[in-house]
N, C-alpha and C positions, 0 to 999 in steps of 0.2 A: 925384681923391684921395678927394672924398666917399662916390662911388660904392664906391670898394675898401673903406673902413673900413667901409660898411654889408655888403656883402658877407662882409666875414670877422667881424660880428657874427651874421648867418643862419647862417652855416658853425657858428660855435661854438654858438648857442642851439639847431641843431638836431641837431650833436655831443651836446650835454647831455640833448636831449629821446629821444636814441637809448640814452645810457647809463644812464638812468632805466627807462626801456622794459628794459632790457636784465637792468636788476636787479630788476625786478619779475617779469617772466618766468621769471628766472633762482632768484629765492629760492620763486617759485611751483611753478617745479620741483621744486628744492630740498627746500620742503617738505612738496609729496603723493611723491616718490621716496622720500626720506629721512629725512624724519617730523622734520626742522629746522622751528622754530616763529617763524622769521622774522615771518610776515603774520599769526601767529596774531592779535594785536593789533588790526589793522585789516580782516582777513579773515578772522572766524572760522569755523572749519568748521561745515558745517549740522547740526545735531539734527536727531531723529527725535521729532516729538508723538504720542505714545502716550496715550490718555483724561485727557490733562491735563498727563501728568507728563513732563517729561526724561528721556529714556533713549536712552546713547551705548550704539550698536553694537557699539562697539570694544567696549567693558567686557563687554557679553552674551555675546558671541562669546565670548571670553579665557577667560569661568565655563564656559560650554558646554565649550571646546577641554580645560582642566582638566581636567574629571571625562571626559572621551573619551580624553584621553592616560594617565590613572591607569589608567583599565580595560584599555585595548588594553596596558598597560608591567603590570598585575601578575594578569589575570586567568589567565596560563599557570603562576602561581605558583600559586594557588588550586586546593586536590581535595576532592573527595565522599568523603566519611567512609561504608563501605557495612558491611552485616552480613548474614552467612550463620549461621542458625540453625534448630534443631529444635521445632518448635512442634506439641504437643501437643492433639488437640482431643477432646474426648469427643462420641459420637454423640448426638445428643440424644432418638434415638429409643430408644437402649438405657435410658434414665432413666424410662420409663414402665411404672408397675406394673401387672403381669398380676392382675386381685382372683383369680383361680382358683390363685395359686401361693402364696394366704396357706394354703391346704389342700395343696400339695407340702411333703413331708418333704423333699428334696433343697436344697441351697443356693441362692440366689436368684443371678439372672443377675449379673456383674458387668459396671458399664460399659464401652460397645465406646472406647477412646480409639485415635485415630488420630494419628501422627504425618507433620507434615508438613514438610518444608525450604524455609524461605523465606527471600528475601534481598530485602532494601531498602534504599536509602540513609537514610540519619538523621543526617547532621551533616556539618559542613566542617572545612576545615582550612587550612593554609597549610606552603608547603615552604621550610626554613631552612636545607637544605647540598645542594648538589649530587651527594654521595653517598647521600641516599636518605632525608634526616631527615625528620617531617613533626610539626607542632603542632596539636593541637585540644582540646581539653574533657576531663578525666578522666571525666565524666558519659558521654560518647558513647562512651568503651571499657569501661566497666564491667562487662560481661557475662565474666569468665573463664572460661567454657565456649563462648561462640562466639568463631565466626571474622569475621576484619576484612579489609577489602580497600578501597585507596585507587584513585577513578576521577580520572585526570587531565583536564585539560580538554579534551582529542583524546581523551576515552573508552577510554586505555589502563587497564586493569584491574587493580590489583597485588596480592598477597596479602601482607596487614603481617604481617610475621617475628618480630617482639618491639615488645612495647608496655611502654613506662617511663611508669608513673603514679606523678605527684606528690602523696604525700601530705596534704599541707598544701592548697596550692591547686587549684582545678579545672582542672588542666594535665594533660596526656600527649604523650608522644614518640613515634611510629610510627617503624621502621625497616621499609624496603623496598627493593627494587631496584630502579632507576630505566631505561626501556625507553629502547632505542635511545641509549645514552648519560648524560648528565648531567642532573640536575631543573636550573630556573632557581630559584635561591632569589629570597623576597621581600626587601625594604630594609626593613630594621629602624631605626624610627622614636626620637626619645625624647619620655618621657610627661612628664616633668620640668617643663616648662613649656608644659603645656597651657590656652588659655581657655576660659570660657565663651562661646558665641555659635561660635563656630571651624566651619569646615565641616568634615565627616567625607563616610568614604563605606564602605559596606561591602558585601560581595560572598563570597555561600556559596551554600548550597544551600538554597533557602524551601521549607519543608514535607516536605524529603525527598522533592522531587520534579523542582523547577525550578533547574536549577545554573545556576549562575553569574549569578545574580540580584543584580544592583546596584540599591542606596537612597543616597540621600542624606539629608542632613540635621544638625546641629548637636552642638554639646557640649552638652548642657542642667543639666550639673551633675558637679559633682569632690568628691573623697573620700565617696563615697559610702560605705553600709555595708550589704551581704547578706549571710543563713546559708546557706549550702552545706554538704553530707557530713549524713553522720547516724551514729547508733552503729554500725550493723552496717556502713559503709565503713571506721570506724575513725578519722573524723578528725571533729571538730566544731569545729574550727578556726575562724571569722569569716572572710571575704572583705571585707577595710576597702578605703581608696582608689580604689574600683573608677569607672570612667568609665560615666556615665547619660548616652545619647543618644536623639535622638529619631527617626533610621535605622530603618528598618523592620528589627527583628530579629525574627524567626519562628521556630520550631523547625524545626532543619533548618541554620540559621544559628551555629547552637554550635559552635565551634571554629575560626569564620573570622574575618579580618582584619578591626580597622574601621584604616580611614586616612585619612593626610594629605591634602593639598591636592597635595603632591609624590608622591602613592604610597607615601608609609612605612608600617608597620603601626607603628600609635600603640597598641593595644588588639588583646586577642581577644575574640570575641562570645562571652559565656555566661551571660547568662539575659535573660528578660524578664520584665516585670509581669503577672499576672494578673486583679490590680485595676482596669489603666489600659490608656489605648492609645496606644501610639508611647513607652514610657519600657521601654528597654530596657538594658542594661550590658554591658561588655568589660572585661577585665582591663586596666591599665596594661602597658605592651608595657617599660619597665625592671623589673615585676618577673615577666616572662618571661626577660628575659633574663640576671638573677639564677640562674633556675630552671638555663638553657641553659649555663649559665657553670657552673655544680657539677656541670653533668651528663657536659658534655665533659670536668670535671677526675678526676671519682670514677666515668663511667661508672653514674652512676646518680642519683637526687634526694635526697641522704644532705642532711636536715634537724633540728636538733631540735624536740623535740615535748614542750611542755607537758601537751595532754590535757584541752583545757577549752574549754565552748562560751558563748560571754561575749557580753557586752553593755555597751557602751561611752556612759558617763553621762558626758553635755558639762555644764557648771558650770551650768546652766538647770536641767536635770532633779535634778541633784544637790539646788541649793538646794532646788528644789519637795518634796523628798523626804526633805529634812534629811539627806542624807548627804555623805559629799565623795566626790569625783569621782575613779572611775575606772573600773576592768573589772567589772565583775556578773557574776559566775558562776551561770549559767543549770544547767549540766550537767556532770558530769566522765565523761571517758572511763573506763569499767573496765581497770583495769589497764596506767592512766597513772601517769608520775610526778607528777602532780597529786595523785593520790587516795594513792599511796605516801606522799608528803608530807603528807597530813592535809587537802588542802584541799577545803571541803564548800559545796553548793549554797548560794547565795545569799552567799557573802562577798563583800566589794568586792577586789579589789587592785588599791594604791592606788600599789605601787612592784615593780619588780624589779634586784635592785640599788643600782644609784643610779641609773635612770629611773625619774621620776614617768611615772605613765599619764595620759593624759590625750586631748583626742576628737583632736591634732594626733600623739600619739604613743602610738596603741595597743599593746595587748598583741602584737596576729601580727607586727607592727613590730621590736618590741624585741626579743623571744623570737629572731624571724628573725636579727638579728644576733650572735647569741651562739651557742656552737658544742657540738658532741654532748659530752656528758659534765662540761659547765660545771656547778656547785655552785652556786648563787644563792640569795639571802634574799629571800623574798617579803614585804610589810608590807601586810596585809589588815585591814579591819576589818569585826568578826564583832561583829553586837549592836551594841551600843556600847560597843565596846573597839579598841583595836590590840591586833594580834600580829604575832608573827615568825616564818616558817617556811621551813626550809631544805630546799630542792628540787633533785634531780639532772636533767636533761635529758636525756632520751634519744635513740634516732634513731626518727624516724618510720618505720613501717611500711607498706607498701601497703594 
């Protein structure tokens, strides 16, 4: 009898030593299969010592895999902005004076200029409809006497049919015919809540030479403020909110996408520093699609347009200056309603409306929301005084 009860105590304690066994095996499969964190507790998985510091694999890998699945998902969206143009050159050997032709009565030789056609790429872009739209820089179609032509990333060639530039912002629309079928549009991102520190990534064409050149690198600053256009484009309009990263942007990069962590375009690249290096800027990709959204409705960038190139006093520089805080009028456009209006270099305004200005709610801000032919009261202060001046809005022009 003794015998049996020990026997069926070995039976059961090595019953138990087998279902123990069974579930340690079992959650060990579990979880390197299945990524269950059962044994994390008492078996945690190995680290990698890199010159000191912890660093999981997994996590390197994930950043790496990221910016490799962004490119391969939007680099077929991405083209080269190219230009065919007439370029003029004078012989430099016809510039050299004969002393024996100061004693010829007949007229003096005139310089031999030669013209030549050349074509180069200079800028990028991104494709937004699958029927042939494409987005890049107003700056990179500027030339209205040449010719434009979008290269895709299989090096199909296309001749842009009509270009809609945006008045106001450094934006432009290409229309083209898209080969062999349909373009892939990009995923349009929103800028709304973007951070600082945030990874970016952007991909155009660096130097007007090397397409499809990917950087990475950071947000490094939000509502920024650059001057874009000049009098003879006809807009002196301010570029506010603009996104400062640290992406290598290059010339050649103007008109292409910066994006997400997911592939959105968050921004367009258009301009960089010439002071600094690695501080470059893209437009916020919600006020592209502002632009995209009037343009699908009216068929073209029908905006009003103040006419004034301003300068935006945050309450710091105001105190320092004893003035109060608003837009500085730098310049007015000729033969703006600004200047229709009376309004002259150096005033502040201070309101339009009943928006105060101010460094979170600038002038291109509030002007942008209000519509062609709106009547508004301006409250400026000139010297030291206020006044009051009533101004019509007109439609911007190309």
């Amino acid at each position: 009898m003794k015998q049996k009860s020990r026997n069926s105590k070995i039976l059961v304690f090595a019953g138990g030593a087998v279902l123990v066994l069974g579930l340690i095996l079992g959650g060990a499969l579990s979880d390197r299969l299945f990524g269950y964190k059962l044994l994390d507790k008492w078996l945690p998985k190995q680290k990698l010592q890199i010159d000191g510091q912890t660093e999981v694999i997994r996590e390197v890998l994930q950043e790496e895999n990221a910016v490799i699945d962004v490119v391969d998902a939007v680099t077929p969206s991405v083209v080269t902005a190219g230009v065919k143009r007439i370029q003029r050159i004078i012989d430099p050997q016809s510039l050299f004076l004969n002393p024996f032709d100061l004693f010829n009565e007949q007229k003096p030789q005139q310089p031999e200029i030669e013209e030549r056609q050349i074509e180069q790429d200079i800028g990028s872009g991104f494709i937004i409809s699958a029927e042939g739209l494409v987005v890049t820089n107003k700056h990179v179609v500027s030339d209205s006497e040449a010719e434009y032509r979008v290269i895709s990333y299989n090096d199909d060639e296309l001749k842009v049919e009509k270009i809609y530039r945006d008045p106001v912002n450094d934006l432009a629309i290409l229309k083209v015919t898209p080969p062999k079928g349909e373009f892939k549009p990009a995923s349009l991102g929103d800028s709304s809540n973007l951070k600082v520190g945030q990874v970016v990534i952007a991909i155009g064409t660096a130097l007007g030479e090397f397409r499809s050149t990917v950087t990475t690198g950071v947000i490094s600053g939000l509502s920024r403020g650059i001057n874009t256009g000049n009098a003879f484009g006809g807009s002196l309009e301010r570029l506010d909110n603009v996104i400062q990263t640290d992406a290598a942007i290059n010339p050649g990069n103007s008109g292409g996408p910066l994006l997400n962590s997911l592939g959105q375009v968050i921004g367009v690249n258009v301009a960089i520093s010439q002071a600094g290096e690695n501080i470059g800027f893209a437009i916020p990709i919600d006020i592209v699609k502002q632009s995209i959204d009037t343009f699908n409705t009216t068929g073209k960038f029908s905006r009003p347009f103040l006419g004034v190139r301003y300068q935006m006093l945050n309450k710091r520089t105001a105190v320092l200056n004893n003035v109060p805080e608003g837009a500085y009028v730098v310049e007015i456009v000729e033969g703006s309603p600004a200047e229709k209006a009376g309004v002259q270099d150096n005033d502040i305004i201070l309101k339009i409306g009943k928006e105060r200005l101010s460094e979170d709610n600038n002038l291109a801000e509030v002007v942008g929301n209000l519509k062609i032919g709106d009547e508004v009261e301006l409250e400026i202060y000139r010297g030291t005084e206020k006044i009051n001046i009533k101004v019509k809005l007109e439609e911007a022009g190309e």
